[in-house]
Structures are given as C-alpha cells and as structure tokens.
N, C-alpha and C positions, 0 to 999 in steps of 0.2 A: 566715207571719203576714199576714193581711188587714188594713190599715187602716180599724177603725171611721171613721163621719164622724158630724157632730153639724153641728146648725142657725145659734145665731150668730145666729137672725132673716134670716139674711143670704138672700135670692133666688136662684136656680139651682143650681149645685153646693153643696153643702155642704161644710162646712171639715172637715177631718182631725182626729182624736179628739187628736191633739197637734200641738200650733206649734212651732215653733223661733227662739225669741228670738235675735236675733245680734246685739245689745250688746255682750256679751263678747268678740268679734272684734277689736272696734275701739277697746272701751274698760272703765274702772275696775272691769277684776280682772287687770291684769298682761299683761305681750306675750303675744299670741297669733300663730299662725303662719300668715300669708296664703294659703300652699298648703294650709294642711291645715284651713284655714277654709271655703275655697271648694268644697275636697271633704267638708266635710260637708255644705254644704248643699244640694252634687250627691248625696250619699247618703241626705240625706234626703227629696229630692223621688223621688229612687229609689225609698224604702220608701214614697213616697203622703203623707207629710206635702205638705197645701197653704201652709199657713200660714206667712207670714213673718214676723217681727214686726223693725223700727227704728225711728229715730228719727231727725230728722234733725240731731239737735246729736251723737249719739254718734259719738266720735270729727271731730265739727266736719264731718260730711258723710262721712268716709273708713266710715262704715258702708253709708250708701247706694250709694257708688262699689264698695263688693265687693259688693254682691248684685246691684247694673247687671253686673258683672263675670262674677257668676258666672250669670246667667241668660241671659245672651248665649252662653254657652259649655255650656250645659245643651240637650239633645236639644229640637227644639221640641214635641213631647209635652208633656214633662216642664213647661217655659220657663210655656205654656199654663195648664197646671192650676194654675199657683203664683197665690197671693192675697198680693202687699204690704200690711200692714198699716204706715204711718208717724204715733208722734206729733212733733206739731212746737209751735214756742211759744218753748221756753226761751232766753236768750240765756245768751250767752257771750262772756269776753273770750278774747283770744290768747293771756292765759296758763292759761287753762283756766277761771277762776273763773266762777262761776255768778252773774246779777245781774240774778232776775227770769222771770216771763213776758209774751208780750204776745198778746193776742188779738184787737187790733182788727181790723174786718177787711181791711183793706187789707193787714195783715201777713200774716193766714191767706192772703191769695191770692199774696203776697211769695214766703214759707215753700214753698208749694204751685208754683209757679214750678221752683225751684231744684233742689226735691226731683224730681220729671218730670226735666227734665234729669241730674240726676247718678243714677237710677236706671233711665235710658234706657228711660222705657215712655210710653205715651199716655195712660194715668188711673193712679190712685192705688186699691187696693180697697176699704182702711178709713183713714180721714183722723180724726187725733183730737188736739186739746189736749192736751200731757203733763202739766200742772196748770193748772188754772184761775185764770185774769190777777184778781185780784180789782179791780181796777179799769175791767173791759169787765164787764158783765153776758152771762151765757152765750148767752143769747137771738141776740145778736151775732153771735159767734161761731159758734154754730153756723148763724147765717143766712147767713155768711158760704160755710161749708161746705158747704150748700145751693144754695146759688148755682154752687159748683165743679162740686155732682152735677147740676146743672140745663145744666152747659156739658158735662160729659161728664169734664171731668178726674179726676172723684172716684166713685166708685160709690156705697160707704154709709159712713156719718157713724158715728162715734164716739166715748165720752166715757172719761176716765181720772183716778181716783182723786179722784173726785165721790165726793157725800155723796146720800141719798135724796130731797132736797129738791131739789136741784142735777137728778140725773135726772130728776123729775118737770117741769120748769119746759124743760130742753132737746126734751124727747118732746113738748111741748105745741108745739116751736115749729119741728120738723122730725122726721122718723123715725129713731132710732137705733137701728143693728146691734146692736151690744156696748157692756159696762162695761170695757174694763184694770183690772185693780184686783190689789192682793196678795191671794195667799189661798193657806195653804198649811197644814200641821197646827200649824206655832206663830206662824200672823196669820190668826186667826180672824174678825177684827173686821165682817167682815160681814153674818153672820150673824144679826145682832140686825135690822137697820134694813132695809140695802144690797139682799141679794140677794132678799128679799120684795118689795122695791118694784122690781127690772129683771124677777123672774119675774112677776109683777103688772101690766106695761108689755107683757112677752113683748118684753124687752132681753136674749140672752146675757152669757156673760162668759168674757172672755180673763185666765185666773187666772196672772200671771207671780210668780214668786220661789217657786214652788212648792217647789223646794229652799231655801228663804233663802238664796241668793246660795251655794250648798254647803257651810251651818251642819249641815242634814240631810240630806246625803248618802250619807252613812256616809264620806266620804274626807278630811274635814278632820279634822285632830290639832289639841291646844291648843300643841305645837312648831312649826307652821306658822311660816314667816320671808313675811311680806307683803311687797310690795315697794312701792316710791311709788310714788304715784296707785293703790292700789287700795283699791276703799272701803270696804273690811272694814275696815282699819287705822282710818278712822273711826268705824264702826259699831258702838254700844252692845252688840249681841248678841256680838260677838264681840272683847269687852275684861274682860280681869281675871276676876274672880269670875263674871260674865254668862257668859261665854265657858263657864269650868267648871261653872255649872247647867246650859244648854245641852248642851252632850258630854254629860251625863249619862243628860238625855231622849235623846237618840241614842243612847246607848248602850242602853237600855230596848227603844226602838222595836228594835233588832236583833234583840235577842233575838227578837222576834217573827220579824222576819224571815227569822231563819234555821230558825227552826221549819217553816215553808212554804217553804222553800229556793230563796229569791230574796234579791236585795240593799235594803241603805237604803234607796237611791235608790228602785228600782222599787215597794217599796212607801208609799213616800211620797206619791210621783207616782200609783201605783194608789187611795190615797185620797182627790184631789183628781177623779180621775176616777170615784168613787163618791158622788159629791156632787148629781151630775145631770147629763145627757145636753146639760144649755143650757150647762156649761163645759165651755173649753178651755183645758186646763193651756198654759203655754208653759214647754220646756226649753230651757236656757241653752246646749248642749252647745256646745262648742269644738274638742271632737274625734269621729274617727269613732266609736271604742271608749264613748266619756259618749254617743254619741246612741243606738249599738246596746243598750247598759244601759237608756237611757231610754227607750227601744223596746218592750223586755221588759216593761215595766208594762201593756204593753194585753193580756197575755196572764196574768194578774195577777188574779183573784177573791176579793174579798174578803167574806165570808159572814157571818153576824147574829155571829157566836163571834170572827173577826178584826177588826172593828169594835169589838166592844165591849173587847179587850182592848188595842188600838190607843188607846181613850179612854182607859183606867186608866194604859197609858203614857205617852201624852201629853195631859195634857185641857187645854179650851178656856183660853187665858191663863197657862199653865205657861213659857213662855218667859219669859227674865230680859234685860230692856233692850229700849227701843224699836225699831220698823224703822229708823229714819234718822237722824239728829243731830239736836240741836233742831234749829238752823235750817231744815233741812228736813223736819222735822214740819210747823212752821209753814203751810207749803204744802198739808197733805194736809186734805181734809173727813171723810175715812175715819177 
C-alpha cells in the first residue's frame, strides 16, 4: 500500500491522506496500553502516516509526553517526516473537570511553552485553539500564534470547531493551515456553511471523529460495559433509544460493506476520504490491529452506485442525539 498525501494548505511535504488522533492513548475512552500505544504510532509512521494529531489537556500533558516518547525512539527517518499537530486552550482542574478556555495571548505563548518541552521538539507543526475563548476575540489569539510562527516555534496556525464567520475574521488576520472540526457520515454539519467557506479561503480540514468516537465502526454492540471517565457514557449518541437508532444505521451501512467485502470501519473512513482531497480524516486507533483496519480504507473506492447507496443508508442528519452533552455544545460554533 502507498500512502496517498493531500495538501492542508500546508507548505512543503504534504500531510498523509490519514492522521492519527492519540487522544485515546491518554484519555476519555478507557485505559489504553502505553506499550502498544507507542507502537502504534511507530507503525504508523512506518506505514507514512505524517500526521499526529494532540492536545495538550489530553490526559493533563501525559498525551504530549507519549509522542515525545515515542518519536524519540522512532528511526530518525521516520521521527523527521512526522507533523505534531497540538490544540491547546482548555483548562482543567486536578480532578479532571473542565472550566473553560482561555485564549489570551500571554496564555497561547504559556500553553506553547510547556507543550515544546513535554513534546521534546523545537516548533510545533500546526498550533490551534481547541475552542474558542469567547471572551478573547479570535483576532488575538491567533495574533498571538503568529507571533510563535514569526519566532520559529510554530510553523502554521490553525483553527478548531469555529463556525464560517469565525474562519473568515482569523484568515483576515494571519494564514491558516486547516479547520479541526468533526465530520464523519452522522455529523454532517458542515456542509451547509463551514467547508464552502475553508474551500473558498483554500483552508484544509482535519476531519476527527470520523468514526464517532467507534459509534460507527462496526465494533461497538448496544452491551457494551463503559467504564468511568469514558465519554461515551456521557454522550447522547450513545444513550438508551439514541444508541439503538444509531446501531441500526450501522448496521445498514454494513450491509453495504460487506457487499464490497471490507469492514465498517474502512468504509466509513473511505467516505470521508471521498469528500475531497483538502481532507484529512483523523483515526483514533489505539492499537496496531484498529490502525491496520483503518489503513485499508485508502485502498477502498467508492463509485457514483456505493455513494449513492451509502446516502439511502445513512443520510445527512439520521443520527439520533447530539455530539456532546449540552454543556459542551455550548462551546461549539459548528
């Protein structure tokens, strides 16, 4: 298999036709295993994925300290080609609660700080708010980010789970790479406003939840036993009634799938990648087995006949419950 690459906006190499979220490593979806984390994301730089995608509250910084980890112990080839993508912003207390973002800039360069050190590099690839501080004007903020690519510690600037308006007003007031934003077959919401106005700018987009958190993966059952802290157990999509609409659409989508004799996963993943060559899905995988699955999608064609029967099983807004609890709706412009 050759790693397609795609643009990003981003200058020089081009990023990898999938990223790899490592969220999940460190945090809200259950213990994950530090050996077999750090080798997936040795095996995925293996297979040419560039893209890294953290954060620097996931896991309170213990997300940033395994990919310092593991790209220090990554062939320097390999170490090289990799692109850290961090957002930063959100606080947190000790006991894990969430209470806010902040975007001033003394903080982006705070934030930006800490993250270099515990990710033991000399810049940053893509630097981006994980929600916008409503009370910093973005302008700010991302002037702030500006300033970091202007010292060297940051390459390019990016924005996450902004609204069209939001985009327009930050591209006026520095260059941005990519949107982060959800986008997968049941959180379509972009579509209307969003990705007209980043293709319109020539803004990519880092599409993460592409699976919904593994709603559509084809591997979650409605007997699932969740465990504390993991945000499913929060998450409207996958409560009660919502949960069994949900399965249902999954189980639809399969049947397609197994007609062209691949899994959920990969063709899920293979329809976010048929969206346009200016996204990049990001896979959550946790292990090597979920990243070799989610591999398989790039080798995955889907033709005017698998699209349009893809729509009849899942169409736009057929998912039952929002992405996130209110409270953190609240947060999103999307």
């Amino acid at each position: 298999m050759t790693m397609r690459t795609r643009s990003l906006g981003i200058t020089g190499p081009r990023v990898s036709a999938l990223g790899l979220g490592c969220m999940g490593m460190s945090a809200l979806y259950g213990e994950a295993d530090r050996a077999e984390s750090i080798a997936t994301i040795h095996a995925a730089l293996e297979a040419g994925v560039t893209l890294l995608d953290t954060g620097d509250f996931y896991g309170m910084g213990h997300n940033e300290m395994l990919i310092g980890e593991a790209l220090r112990a990554a062939p320097a080839a390999r170490r090289e080609q990799a692109l850290v993508s961090v957002k930063f912003g959100a606080l947190r207390g000790p006991d894990g609660s969430w209470s806010g973002y902040d975007g001033r800039p003394a903080a982006v360069k705070n934030f930006a700080a800490y993250s270099l050190q515990r990710l033991g590099v000399d810049h940053i690839d893509v630097y981006r708010i994980a929600r916008l501080d409503p009370d910093v004007p973005v302008e700010e903020t991302v002037g702030a980010i500006a300033d970091l690519v202007e010292k060297g510690y940051v390459r390019h600037i990016g924005l996450s789970e902004v609204g069209a308006g939001t985009v327009r007003r930050a591209a006026a007031t520095a260059p941005i790479a990519d949107l982060q934003i959800e986008y997968s077959l049941i959180s379509r919401g972009i579509e209307a406003e969003i990705l007209p106005a980043v293709r319109e700018l020539g803004i990519g987009v880092t599409a993460y939840g592409v699976l919904s958190r593994g709603l559509i993966s084809g591997h979650f059952t409605a007997d699932r036993q969740l465990g504390a802290g993991d945000f499913r157990a929060m998450s409207p999509r996958f409560q009660g009634d919502n949960l069994t609409h949900n399965l249902a659409l999954v189980e639809a989508l399969r049947k397609i799938a197994e007609q062209k004799g691949v899994t959920v996963a990969q063709i899920a993943i293979a329809w976010v990648l048929s969206r346009g060559t200016d996204i990049v899905p990001l896979v959550g995988a946790r292990r090597r087995d979920r990243l070799t699955e989610a591999l398989g999608a790039l080798d995955v064609t889907l033709d005017a006949a698998d699209l349009a029967a893809i729509e009849q099983a899942v169409p736009a807004g057929a998912a039952a419950g929002d992405r996130y609890p209110a409270a953190q709706m609240a947060h999103l412009e999307a």
